[in-house]
C-alpha positions in Angstrom: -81.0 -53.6 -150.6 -84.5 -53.5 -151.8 -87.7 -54.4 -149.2 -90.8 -56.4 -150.2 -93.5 -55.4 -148.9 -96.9 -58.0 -147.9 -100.4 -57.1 -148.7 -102.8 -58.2 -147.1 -105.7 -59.3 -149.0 -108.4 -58.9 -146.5 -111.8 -58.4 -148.6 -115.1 -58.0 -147.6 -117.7 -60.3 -149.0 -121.1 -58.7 -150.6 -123.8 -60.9 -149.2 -127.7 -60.0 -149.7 -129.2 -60.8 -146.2 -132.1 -60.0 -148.4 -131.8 -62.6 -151.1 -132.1 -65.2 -148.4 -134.5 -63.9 -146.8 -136.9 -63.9 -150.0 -135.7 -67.1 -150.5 -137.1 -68.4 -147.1 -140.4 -66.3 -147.6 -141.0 -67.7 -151.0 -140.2 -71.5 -150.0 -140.4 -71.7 -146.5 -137.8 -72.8 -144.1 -136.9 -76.0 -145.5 -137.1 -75.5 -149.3 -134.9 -72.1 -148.7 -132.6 -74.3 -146.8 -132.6 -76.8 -149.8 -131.8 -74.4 -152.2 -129.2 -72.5 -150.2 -127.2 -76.2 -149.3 -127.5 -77.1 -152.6 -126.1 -73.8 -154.0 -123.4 -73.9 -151.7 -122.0 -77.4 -152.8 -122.4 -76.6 -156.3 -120.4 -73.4 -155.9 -117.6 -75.2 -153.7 -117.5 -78.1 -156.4 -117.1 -75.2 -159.3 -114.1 -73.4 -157.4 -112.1 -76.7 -157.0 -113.1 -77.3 -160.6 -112.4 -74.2 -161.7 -109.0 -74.6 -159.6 -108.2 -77.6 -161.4 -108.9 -76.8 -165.4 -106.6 -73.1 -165.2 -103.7 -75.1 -164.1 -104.6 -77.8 -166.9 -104.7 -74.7 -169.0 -108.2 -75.6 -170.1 -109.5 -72.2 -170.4 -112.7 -72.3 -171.9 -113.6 -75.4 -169.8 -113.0 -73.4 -166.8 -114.9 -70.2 -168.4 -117.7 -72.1 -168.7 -117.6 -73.2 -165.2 -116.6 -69.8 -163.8 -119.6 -68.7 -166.0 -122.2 -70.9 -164.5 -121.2 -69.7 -160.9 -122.7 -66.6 -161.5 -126.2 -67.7 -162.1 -126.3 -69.6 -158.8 -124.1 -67.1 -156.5 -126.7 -64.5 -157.4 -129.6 -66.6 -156.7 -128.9 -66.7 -153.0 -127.2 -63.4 -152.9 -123.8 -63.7 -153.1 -123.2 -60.6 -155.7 -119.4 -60.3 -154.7 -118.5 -63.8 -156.2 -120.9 -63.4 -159.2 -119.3 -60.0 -159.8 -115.4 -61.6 -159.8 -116.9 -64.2 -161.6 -118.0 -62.3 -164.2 -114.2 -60.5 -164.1 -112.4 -64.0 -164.7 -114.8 -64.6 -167.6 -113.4 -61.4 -169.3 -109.6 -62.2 -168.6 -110.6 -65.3 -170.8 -111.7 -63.3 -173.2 -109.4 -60.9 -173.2 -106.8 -63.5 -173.5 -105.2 -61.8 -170.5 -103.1 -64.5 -168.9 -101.8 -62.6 -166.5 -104.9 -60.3 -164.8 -106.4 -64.2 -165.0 -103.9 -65.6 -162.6 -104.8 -62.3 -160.4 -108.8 -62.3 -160.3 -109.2 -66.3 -159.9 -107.1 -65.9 -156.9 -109.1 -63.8 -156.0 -112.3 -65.6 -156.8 -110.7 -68.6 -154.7 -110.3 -66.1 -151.6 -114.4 -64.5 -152.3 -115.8 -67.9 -152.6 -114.6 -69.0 -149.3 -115.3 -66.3 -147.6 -118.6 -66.4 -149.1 -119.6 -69.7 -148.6 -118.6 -69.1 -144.9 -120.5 -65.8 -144.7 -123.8 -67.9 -145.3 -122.7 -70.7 -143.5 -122.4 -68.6 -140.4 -126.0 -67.0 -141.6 -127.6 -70.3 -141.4 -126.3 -70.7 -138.2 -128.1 -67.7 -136.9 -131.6 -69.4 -138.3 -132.6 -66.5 -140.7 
């Protein structure tokens, strides 16, 4: 009889406390806050898109998306999404079908987590 084993696929987030805190010094409270909401519902919009194109099987549409997530993850410091970001780009490119399925999964689970990690940093009033 053969046993399956679960993993669990707890991973931490990468968030630059930093970032955001530039962010706020360069453009005060409530143009940091504008730029950080704004970032947020653009990357949440991008991972449902992105979501949506792979199983349409419109790969480059959703390269392009995935692509653009990187720029505005990384401008308020969210270097763990950009970075698996960048990782789904190259299964694309690679023509890796497989390792695909794998990383945007696991870009689905980094953006959430991310997008709560500065969720719950806003709600500490950096």
């Amino acid at each position: 009889m053969e046993q399956v084993t679960l993993l669990k696929q707890d991973e931490a987030v990468r968030l630059d406390q930093d970032r955001i805190g530039d962010l706020y010094a360069q453009l005060g409270e409530a143009g940091a806050e504008d730029v950080v909401c704004r970032a947020m519902e653009e990357l949440a919009v991008r991972l449902s898109h992105a979501d949506r194109l792979y199983r349409e099987a419109k790969m480059e549409e959703m390269r392009k998306n995935v692509r653009s997530m990187v720029a505005i993850s990384e401008q308020i410091g969210m270097y763990s999404l950009a970075r698996v970001a960048r990782d789904v780009t190259v299964c694309v490119d690679n023509g890796d079908t497989t390792a695909l399925a794998a990383v945007l999964a696991r870009l689905m689970r980094i953006g959430e987590r991310s997008l709560t990690a500065v969720w719950d940093l806003q709600d500490l009033s950096i």
